[in-house]
N, C-alpha and C positions, 0 to 999 in steps of 0.2 A: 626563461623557463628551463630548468632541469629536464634532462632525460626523463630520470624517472616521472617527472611529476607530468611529461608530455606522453608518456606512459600511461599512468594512470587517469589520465582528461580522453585514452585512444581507448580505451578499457571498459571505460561507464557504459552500461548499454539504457540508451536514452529510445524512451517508448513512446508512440503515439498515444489520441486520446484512448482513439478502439480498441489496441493494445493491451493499455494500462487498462481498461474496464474489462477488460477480458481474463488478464493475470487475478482479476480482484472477482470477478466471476459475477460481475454488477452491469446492467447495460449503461454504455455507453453515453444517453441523456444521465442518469442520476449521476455521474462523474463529473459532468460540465454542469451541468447542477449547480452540487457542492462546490466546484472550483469557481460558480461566478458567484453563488454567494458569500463565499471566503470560508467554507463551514472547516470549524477547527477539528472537526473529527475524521475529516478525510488527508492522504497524504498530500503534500505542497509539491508544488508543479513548478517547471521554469517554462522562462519565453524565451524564445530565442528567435527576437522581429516579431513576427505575428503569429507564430508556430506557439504551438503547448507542448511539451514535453514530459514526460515525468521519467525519473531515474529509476530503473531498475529494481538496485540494492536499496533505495527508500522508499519501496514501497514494499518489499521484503520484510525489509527492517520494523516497519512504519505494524503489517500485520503479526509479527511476531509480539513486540510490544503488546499486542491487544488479545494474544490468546488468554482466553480463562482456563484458570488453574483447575483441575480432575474436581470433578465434586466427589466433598468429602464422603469414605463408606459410613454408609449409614445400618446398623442393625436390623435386621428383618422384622418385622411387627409379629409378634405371635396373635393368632388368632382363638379367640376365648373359644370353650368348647358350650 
């Protein structure tokens, strides 16, 4: 393993479950939820032995992907007299 890349594995800041439901501002059950039913809309987790983990920056990354774009302006209605 490279420096750098021993580096960057020293870097990842790896979260618990309550952690990660907490960055996500979700409790805690709806996390392990999703993660035991494999739901594809939540971010993916590692194990590490029997531990659950989730990384940081993917779960950053993971919510950026899913912000909705500004709703478009929309013209004021006039109202009839």
């Amino acid at each position: 393993m490279s420096s750098d890349t021993a580096t960057a594995i020293h870097d990842e800041v790896l979260l618990t479950e309550p952690e990660a439901a907490r960055l996500l501002r979700i409790a805690p059950t709806s996390l392990k939820t999703a993660r035991c039913r494999e739901a594809p809309n939540f971010p993916p987790c590692l194990r590490v032995g029997r531990l659950v983990r989730y990384r940081r920056e993917t779960i950053l990354r993971w919510l950026q992907e899913r912000e909705s774009a500004p709703p478009q302006q929309r013209p004021a209605k006039r109202r009839g007299r």
